[in-house]
C-alpha positions as CSV (number, residue, x, y, z in Angstrom):
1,X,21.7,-1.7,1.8
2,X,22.0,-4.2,-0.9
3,X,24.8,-4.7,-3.1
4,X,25.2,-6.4,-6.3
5,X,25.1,-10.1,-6.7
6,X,22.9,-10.1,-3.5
7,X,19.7,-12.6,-3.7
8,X,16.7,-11.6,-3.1
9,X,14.3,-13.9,-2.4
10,X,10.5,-12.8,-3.9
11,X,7.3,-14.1,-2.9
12,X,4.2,-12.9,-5.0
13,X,0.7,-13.1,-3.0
14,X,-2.8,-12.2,-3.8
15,X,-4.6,-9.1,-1.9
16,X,-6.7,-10.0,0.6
17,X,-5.4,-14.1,0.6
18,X,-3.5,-15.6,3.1
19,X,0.1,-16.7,1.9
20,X,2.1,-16.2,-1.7
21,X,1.1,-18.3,-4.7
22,X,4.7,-17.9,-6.1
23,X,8.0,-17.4,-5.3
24,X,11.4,-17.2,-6.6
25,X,15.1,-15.6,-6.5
26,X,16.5,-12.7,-8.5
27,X,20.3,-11.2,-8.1
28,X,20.4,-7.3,-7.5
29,X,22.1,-6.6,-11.0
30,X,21.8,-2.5,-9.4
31,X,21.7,-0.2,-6.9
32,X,20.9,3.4,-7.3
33,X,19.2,6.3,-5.9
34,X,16.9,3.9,-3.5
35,X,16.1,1.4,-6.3
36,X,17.4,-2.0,-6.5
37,X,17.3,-3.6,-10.4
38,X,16.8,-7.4,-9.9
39,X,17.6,-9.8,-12.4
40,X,16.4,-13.1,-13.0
41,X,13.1,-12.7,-14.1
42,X,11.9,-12.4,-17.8
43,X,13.4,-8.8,-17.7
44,X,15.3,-6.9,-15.1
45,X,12.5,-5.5,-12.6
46,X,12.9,-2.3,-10.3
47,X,12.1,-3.0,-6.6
48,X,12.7,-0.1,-4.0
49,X,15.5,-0.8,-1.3
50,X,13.0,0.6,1.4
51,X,10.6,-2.9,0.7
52,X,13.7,-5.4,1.4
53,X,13.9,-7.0,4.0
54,X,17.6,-8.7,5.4
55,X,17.2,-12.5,5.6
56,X,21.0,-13.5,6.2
57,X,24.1,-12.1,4.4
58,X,24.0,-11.5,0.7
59,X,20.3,-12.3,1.2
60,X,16.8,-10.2,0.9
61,X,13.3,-11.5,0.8
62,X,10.8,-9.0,-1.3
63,X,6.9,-9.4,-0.7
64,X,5.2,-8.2,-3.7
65,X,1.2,-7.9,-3.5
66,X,-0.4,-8.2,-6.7
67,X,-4.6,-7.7,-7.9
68,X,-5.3,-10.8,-9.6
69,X,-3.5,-13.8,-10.5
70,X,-1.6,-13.7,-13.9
């Protein structure tokens, strides 16, 4: 389970292509009720602690899948 002040490592990737096109790190700033509030990003996002995965200690990875390219 995640704590606060863990990293989380994101990596944003395009359905159906092969590898992220982005990627960067957030700190949980939350934990509650299955729902991890990462900060570091133009606003705090909400990520569900069932979609991290445990790179190391104190450290996540998060592989987000999005429908076009911002």
């Amino acid at each position: 389970m995640p704590q606060v002040n863990d990293t989380v490592h994101i990596r944003f990737s395009l359905r159906g292509l092969g590898g992220p096109f982005w990627q960067t790190n957030a700190t949980v700033a939350s934990v509650s009720q299955g729902v991890a509030l990462l900060d570091g990003l133009d606003r705090q996002v909400p990520a569900a602690v069932s979609e991290l995965k445990r790179a190391g200690a104190n450290r996540w990875t998060l592989d987000w899948e999005v429908r076009s390219r911002p």
